[in-house]
N, C-alpha and C positions, 0 to 999 in steps of 0.2 A: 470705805475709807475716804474721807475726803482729801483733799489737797496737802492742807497743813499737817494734816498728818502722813501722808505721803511724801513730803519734804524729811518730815521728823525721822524717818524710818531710811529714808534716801543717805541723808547726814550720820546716820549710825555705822553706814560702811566705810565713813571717814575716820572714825573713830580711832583707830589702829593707826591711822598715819600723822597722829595729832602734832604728834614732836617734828614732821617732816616738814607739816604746815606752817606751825610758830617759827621753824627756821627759813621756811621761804619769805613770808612776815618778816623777819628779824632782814633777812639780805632784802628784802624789797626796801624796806624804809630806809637803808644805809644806802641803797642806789640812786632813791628819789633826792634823798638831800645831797646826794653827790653833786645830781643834774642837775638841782635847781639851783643851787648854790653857784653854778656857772654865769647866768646873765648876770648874780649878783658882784662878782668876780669882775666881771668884766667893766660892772658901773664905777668899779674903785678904779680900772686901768686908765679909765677915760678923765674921772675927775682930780684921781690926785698922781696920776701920772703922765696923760699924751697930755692934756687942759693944765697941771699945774706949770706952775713958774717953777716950781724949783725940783722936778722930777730927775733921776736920774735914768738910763740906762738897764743898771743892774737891778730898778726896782720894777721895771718892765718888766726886765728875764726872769725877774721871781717869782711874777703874776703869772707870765706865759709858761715857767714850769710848772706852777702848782695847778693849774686849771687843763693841763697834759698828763695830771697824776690825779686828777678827778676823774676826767674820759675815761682813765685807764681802772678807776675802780668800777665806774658804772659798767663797763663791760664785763669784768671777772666776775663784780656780782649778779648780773642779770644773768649773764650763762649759768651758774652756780643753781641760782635760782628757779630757770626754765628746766633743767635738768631733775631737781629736787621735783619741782612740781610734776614732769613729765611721768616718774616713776608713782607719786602717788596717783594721779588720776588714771593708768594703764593697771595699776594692782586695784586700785576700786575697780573696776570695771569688768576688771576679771572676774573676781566675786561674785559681781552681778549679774554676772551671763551665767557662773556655774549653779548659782540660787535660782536662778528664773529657768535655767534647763534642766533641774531636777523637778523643782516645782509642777514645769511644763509633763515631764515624763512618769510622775505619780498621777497624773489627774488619771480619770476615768475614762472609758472611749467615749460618755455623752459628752464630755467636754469637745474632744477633738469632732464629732458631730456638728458642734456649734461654732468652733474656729475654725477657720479656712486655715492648709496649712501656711501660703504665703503670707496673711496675716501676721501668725506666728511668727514666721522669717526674719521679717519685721520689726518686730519683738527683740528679738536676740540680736539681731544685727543690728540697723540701724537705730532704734530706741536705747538699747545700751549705749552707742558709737555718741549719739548727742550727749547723752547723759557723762560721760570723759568728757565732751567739749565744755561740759557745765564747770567742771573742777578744775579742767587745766585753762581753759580760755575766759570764761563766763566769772569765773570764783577770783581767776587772779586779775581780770581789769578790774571788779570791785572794790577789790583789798588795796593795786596798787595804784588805780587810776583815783580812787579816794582818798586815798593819802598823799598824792600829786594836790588834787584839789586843795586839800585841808594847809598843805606848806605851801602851795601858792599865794594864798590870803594869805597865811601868816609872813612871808616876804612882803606883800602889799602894804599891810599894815606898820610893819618894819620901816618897811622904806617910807613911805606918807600915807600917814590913816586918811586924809581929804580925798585925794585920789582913790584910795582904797574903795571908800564909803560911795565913790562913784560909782564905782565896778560891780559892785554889790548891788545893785538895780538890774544886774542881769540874772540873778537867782531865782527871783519868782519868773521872769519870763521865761528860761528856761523851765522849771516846773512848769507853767504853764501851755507849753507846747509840748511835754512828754506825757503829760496827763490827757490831751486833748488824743494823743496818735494810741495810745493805751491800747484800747480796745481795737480800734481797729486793724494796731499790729498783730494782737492776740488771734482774735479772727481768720485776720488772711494765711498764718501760720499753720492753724489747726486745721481748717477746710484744704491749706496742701497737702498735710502729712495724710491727712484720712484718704485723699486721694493718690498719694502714693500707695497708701497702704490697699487698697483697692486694687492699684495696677498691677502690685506684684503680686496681689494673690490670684488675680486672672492669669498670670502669664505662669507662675506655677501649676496652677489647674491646666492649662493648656500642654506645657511640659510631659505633664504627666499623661494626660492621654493626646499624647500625639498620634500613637497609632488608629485611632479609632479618628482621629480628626484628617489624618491621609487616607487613611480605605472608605473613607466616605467624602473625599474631594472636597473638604470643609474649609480650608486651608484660606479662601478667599472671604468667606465668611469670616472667619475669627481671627483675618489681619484686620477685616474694616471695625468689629467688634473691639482690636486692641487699641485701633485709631481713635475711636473713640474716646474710651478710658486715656490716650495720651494726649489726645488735645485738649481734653476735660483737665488733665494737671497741669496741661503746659497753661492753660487760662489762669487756673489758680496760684502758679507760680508767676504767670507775668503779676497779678494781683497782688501777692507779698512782693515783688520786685518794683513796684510801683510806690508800695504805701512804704516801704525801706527808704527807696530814692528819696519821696518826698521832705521824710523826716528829717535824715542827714543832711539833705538841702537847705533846710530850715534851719538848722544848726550855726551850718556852714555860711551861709548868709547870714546871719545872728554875730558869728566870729568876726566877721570883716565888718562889718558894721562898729563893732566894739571897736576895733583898730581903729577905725576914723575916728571914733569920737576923744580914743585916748589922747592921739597925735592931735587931736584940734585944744582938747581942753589943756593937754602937759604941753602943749606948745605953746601956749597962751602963759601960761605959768614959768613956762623959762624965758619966755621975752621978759617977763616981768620980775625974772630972778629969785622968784621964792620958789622956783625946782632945778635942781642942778642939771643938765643936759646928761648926764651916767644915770641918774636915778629916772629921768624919763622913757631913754634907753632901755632900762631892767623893768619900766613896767610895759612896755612896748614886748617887750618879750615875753614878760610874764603874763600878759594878755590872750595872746597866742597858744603860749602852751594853758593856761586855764582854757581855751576850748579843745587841746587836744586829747587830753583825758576824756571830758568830755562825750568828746566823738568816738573815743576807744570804746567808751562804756558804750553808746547808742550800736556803731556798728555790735554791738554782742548782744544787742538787744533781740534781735532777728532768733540767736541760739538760745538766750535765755526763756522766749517763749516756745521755742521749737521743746527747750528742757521740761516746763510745763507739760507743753501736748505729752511729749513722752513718757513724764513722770505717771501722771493720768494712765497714760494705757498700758504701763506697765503694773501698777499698782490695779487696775482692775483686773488683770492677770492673777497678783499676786492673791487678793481679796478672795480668789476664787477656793473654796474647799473641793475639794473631793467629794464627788458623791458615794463611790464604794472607798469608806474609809478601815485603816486598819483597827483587830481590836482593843480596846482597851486593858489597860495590864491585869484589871481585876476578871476579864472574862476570856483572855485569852485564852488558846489550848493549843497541844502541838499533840502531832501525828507522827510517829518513828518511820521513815522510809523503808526501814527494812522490813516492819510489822504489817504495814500498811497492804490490806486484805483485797483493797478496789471496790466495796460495796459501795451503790452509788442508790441514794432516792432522794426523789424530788417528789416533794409532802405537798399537793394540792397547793400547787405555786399560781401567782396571777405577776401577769407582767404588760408594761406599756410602757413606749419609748417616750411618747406623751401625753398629758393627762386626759386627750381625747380621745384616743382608741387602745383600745387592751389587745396585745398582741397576742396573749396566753392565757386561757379560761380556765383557773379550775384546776389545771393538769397533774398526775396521780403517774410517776413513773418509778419502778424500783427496777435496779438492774443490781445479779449476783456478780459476785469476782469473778473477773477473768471472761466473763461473759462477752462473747462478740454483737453489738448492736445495732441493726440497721437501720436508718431513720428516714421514710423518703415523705412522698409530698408535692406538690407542685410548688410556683413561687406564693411566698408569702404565707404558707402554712404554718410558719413558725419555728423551723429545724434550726437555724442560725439561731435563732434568739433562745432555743433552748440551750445549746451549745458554749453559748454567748454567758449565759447564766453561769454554766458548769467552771467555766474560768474566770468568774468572778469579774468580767468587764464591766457588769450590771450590777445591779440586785435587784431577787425578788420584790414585786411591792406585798405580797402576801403570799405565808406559805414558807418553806423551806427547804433549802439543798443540804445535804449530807452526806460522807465521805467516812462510812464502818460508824455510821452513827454521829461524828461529830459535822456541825453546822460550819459549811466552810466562812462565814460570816466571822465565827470565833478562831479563823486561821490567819496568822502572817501570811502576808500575799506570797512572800518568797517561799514560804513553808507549800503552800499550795501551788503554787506555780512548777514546784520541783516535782511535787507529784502528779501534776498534770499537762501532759506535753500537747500542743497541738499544732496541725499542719493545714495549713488555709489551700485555698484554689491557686493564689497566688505566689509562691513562696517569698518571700522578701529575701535577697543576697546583697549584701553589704559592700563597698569597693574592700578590695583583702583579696587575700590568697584563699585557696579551697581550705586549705586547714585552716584558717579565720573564722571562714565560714561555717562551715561546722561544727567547731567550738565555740562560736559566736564570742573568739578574743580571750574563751579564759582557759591561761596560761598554764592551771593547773592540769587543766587536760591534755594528755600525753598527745605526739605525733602518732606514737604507734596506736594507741586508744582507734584515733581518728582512721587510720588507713583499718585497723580491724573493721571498721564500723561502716563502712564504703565497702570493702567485700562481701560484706554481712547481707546488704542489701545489693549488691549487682553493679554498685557503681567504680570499684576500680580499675575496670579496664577500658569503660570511658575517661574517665582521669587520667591514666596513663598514656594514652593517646594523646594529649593534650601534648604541648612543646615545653612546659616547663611541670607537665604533675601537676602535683599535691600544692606545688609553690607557685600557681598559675595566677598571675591576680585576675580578677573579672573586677569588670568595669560596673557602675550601678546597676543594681537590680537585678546583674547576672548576664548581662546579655554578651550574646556569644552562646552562650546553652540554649539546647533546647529546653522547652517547658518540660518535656520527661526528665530529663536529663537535672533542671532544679529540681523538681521534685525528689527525686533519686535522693539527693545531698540534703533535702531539708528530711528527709526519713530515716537518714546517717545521722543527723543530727537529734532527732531524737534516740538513735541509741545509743549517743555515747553521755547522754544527760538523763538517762534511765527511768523515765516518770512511770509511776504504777497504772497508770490511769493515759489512754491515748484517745485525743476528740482528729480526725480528719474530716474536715468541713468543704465538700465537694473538692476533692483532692485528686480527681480521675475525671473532672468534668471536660475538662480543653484537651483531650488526649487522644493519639488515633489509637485505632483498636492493637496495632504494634506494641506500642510504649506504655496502652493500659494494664499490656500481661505481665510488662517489667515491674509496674506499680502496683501490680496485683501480688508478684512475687515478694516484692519489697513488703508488702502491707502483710503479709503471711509472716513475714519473718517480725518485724517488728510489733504486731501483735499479740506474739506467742507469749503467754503469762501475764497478758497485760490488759484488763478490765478496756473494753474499745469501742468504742461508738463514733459510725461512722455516717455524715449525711452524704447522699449518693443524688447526682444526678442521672447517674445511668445505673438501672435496674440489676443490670449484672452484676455489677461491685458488692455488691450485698446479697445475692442469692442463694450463699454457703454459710449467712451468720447464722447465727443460735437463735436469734430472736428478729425480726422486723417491726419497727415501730411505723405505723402510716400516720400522717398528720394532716389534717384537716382544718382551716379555721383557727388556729392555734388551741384546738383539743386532738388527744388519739382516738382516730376516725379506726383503726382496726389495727392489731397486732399477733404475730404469729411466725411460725418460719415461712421460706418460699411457698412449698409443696399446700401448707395450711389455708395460705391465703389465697391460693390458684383457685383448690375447693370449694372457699366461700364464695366463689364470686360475684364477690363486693366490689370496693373502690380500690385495694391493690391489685385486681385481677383486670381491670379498664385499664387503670395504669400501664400495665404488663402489656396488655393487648396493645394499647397506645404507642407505648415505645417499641414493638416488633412491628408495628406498621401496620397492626391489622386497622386499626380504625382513624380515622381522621379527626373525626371530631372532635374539639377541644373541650376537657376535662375540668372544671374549675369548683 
C-alpha cells in the first residue's frame, strides 16, 4: 500500500465524525472572522473617531463594546470548537488502536518472529498517539490557520488592493523556503522515530529477560549497549530540533522583515495622504497575523511528517496477511466438541521456518484417541515445530494434519483452539486475580468451575494459603509463584476449558524433582480421556506413555514404549543412559 493510499484508508476512520467536523469548520470560520474583523474595528476607531473632528464619545463606547462582544465570541467559539475536535480525534483513535490490536493478535507467530515486541509497542502507542495529533492539532491548523490566511488577504484587498499586491510578493518566497526545508524535515523525522522505534524495542527485550541478564552480571554491558541506542536518538533528535529551529527562524525573520517594509512603504503613503493612519494601522496588524498562521502551520510541520512516518509503519502493519489464514466459507468444516474422538495424523508433512532449511522431512505420524504421546529428542530435532503445527501457529508447507479425519487447515482457529489446549515451559499469567487467570477473563466460566478445577489438579491449598485466595491478584507473569506452582494453575486451566486434545511442550523441564511429581500428578489428571502428547526434556515424564515418539533431524529416528526402546538399543537407549549419568558424551 503506498502512501496515498494509506492516507485514503487513515481518512475513512474520520468518516463517522463527518458532521462533528463541518461543525468545528462552521465555529472555526465564525471565530476567524470574529478576530480579524478586530484590527479592522479598530481602524474605524482611530479614523472616524479618536482622528475625526466631529467624533463623539458614545461612538467610541460603541466601538469599544462591540469589539468586547467579538473577544467574547472568539472565545466561546474556539472552546466550543477545541472540545468538538478533541472528541473526534480521541474516538478516531480509539478505533485505530482497536483495528491494529486485532490485526496485530490474528497474525501468525511467524509474524511475531519477525516484529520485535517493542516495535510493536510502538505501533499502538505512540504511532496511533501521533496520528490523534494529526486530527486534532495537524487537521485543525490547516482548516483554520488557512482560512485565517484566505480572510486576511481578503481584508488587505478590502482595505487598499496597492498595498495588498505588495504583500502578495511574500507568497512565493514563503513557498519557496518550505519547499526547500521539505525533504529535509521529512528525513530528520523519519530517521528519529526509527530510532526511537529501536530503543524501545531494546529496552523491552531487556525487560523481559532481565533475569538471565542479572545471573550473568550483564547489567553493565547492556547499560553501555542502551547508551548507545540513546545517544544515537538523542543525535537524531537534536538533528529534527535543528532543521525545525532553522525553518521557524526563517519564517520568523521573513515576518519582521515584512513589518518594516509595511511601516516604510504605508508610511510613505500617509505622509502623502492617500492612506489613512487606521488603515495603515489594520495592515500593520494584519501583517503580523498573516505570518502567525503561518508559523502555526510550520510549527505542525514537525507532526505532520512525524503523521507520515507513522502512517507508513502503520499501514505496513496493516498491509500484512496472515500466513495461517482462516478457511474460506466454501471449504470450511466444523468438529462437535462433544463427538470429537482425538485421532490425530500427520500425513507426510514437510516444514521450514525459512525457505533455507526444512525443519521436518517427510514425517508420517498417527496417534489413536486418547492415546498418551511421548515426544523426546535433543535440541532442534523438531518436537516444538511438530507441536507448533498441531496448533495451527504454522502450516505445513507439504503434507497434512488431521483431527478424526478432518484437515485442521479446513477449521475456525476458535473451533480448533477449543479442542486443542496447550501448556508451554513457560506459563504466561496475566496481571488478574487467580480466577482471571484461569479463566483467562471469560465470564461465563463459573467461580465454582474454577476452584473445582485447582483441586482437581493439587493446587487449592497453595491458593488458599495465599492472603487474599482465589482473589489474589499476581503481578505480570505471575511472579510471586513458583514456576510449579504456575504451572499448576495453567493445568487448572486447561480443565475448566476442556479441549479433547492436550500438547504440553517441555512443561516439567525447569522443575525440581519435588514439584515435578505435583506436575506429574496434575498431568495424570488432566490427561485422563484426553488424546496427549507431550514433549519432555526429562526422560521420566514420559516413561508410563502408550507410545514414545524419538526425534531425530526433524524425522522419527525410533518409536515405541519405554521398556521397547531400552531393548533396542538405539538412539532412545543413549538417551536414557545420558540423562541417568551413565555416559557423558554428547548425543547430537
Amino acid at each position: 500500500m503506498n502512501r496515498k493510499d494509506a492516507f485514503r484508508v487513515m481518512m475513512s476512520y474520520a468518516r463517522p465524525y463527518r458532521y462533528t467536523f463541518l461543525m468545528v469548520f462552521v465555529l472555526a470560520l465564525a471565530a476567524i472572522f470574529a478576530d480579524l474583523l478586530q484590527p479592522y474595528l479598530i481602524s474605524i476607531l482611530i479614523d472616524h473617531g479618536l482622528l475625526a473632528e466631529n467624533s463623539s464619545f458614545s461612538h467610541v463606547v460603541g466601538i469599544g463594546v462591540f469589539y468586547l462582544l467579538l473577544v467574547g465570541i472568539v472565545f466561546i467559539f474556539s472552546y466550543w470548537q477545541a472540545n468538538l475536535l478533541q472528541r473526534a480525534g480521541q474516538g478516531i483513535v480509539a478505533q485505530l488502536r482497536k483495528d491494529l490490536f486485532r490485526h496485530i493478535s490474528n497474525q501468525s507467530m511467524s509474524f511475531f518472529d519477525r516484529h520485535p515486541s517493542g516495535s510493536l509497542v510502538t505501533n499502538v502507542s505512540s504511532d496511533t498517539e501521533t496520528i490523534n495529533q494529526f486530527f486534532t492539532q495537524v487537521l485543525l491548523s490547516i482548516v483554520r490557520d488557512g482560512m485565517s490566511l484566505i480572510m486576511i488577504i481578503g481584508f488587505m484587498f478590502y482595505l487598499d488592493a496597492e498595498m495588498a499586491l505588495y504583500c502578495m510578493i511574500l507568497i512565493p518566497i514563503i513557498a519557496l523556503i518550505a519547499w526547500g526545508f521539505r525533504k529535509a524535515l521529512r528525513n530528520a523525522y523519519q530517521r528519529s522515530r526509527s530510532q526511537l522505534s529501536r530503543t524501545i524495542a531494546f529496552v523491552a527485550e531487556n525487560l523481559a529477560g532481565m533475569s538471565l541478564i542479572q545471573a550473568f552480571h550483564q547489567e553493565k554491558e547492556q547499560t553501555e549497549a542502551f547508551t548507545q541506542h540513546n545517544r544515537q536518538y538523542l543525535k537524531e533528535t537534536m538533528r529534527e530540533v535543528r532543521t525545525t529551529v532553522l525553518f521557524n527562524r526563517s519564517f520568523e525573520i521573513l515576518g519582521n522583515v515584512s513589518v518594516a517594509l509595511v511601516v516604510w512603504i504605508g508610511g510613505i503613503a500617509v505622509l502623502h495622504e492617500s492612506l489613512s493612519f487606521g488603515i495603515l494601522y489594520a495592515f500593520i496588524s494584519y501583517i503580523r497575523q498573516f505570518f502567525q498562521p503561518i508559523n502555526q502551520i510550520t510549527q505542525q510541520w514537525n507532526t505532520l511528517q512525524s503523521t507520515l512516518v507513522s502512517v507508513d509503519r502503520l499501514w505496513r502493519i496493516f498491509s500484512i496477511e496472515p500466513e495461517v489464514r482462516e478457511p474460506d466459507e466454501a471449504s470450511v468444516k466444523q468438529l462437535d466438541p462433544e463427538r470429537v474422538q482425538g485421532r490425530i495424523d500427520f500425513n507426510r508433512i514437510r516444514f521450514s521456518y525459512t525457505d533455507e532449511q526444512e525443519v521436518l522431512h517427510d514425517l508420517d505420524l498417527h496417534v489413536k484417541p486418547g492415546e498418551f504421546i511421548g515426544i523426546v529428542g535433543t535440541t532442534g530435532a523438531g518436537k516444538s515445530s511438530l507441536v507448533n503445527l498441531l496448533a495451527r501457529f504454522y502450516d505445513v508447507k507439504r503434507g497434512s494434519i488431521t483431527i478424526d479425519g478432518v484437515d485442521i487447515r479446513s477449521l475456525p482457529g476458535e473451533s480448533l483452539h477449543r479442542l486443542v489446549g496447550l501448556v508451554q515451559q513457560e506459563p504466561f499469567l496475566y496481571s488478574g486475580t487467580i480466577i482471571d487467570n484461569v479463566r483467562l477473563f471469560n465470564q461465563e466460566i463459573s467461580r465454582e468451575d474454577v476452584i473445582a478445577a485447582c483441586r482437581f489438579v493439587g493446587a487449592h491449598k497453595m491458593i488458599e494459603r495465599l492472603k487474599d485466595g482465589y482473589d489474589t491478584r499476581l503481578s505480570e507473569r505471575g511472579s510471586g509463584l513458583s514456576a510449579g506452582e504456575r504451572q499448576l494453575l495453567s493445568f487448572a486451566r486447561i480443565l475448566v476449558y476442556q479441549p479433547k486434545i492436550l500438547i504440553l511442550d517441555e512443561a516439567t523441564a525447569n522443575l525440581d524433582s519435588h514439584t515435578e511429581q505435583l506436575i506429574q500428578r496434575a498431568l495424570r489428571v488432566v490427561s485422563e480421556g484426553r488424546t496427549t502428547l507431550v514433549i519432555a526434556h526429562r526422560l521420566s515424564t514420559v516413561q508410563h506413555a502408550d507410545r514414545i515418539i524419538v526425534m531425530r533431524r526433524g524425522k522419527i529416528a525410533e518409536e515405541g514404549t519405554h521398556e521397547e526402546l531400552l531393548s533396542l538399543g538405539g538412539y532412545y537407549a543413549q538417551l536414557y543412559r545420558h540423562s541417568r549419568g551413565q555416559i557423558s558424551k554428547d548425543i547430537s
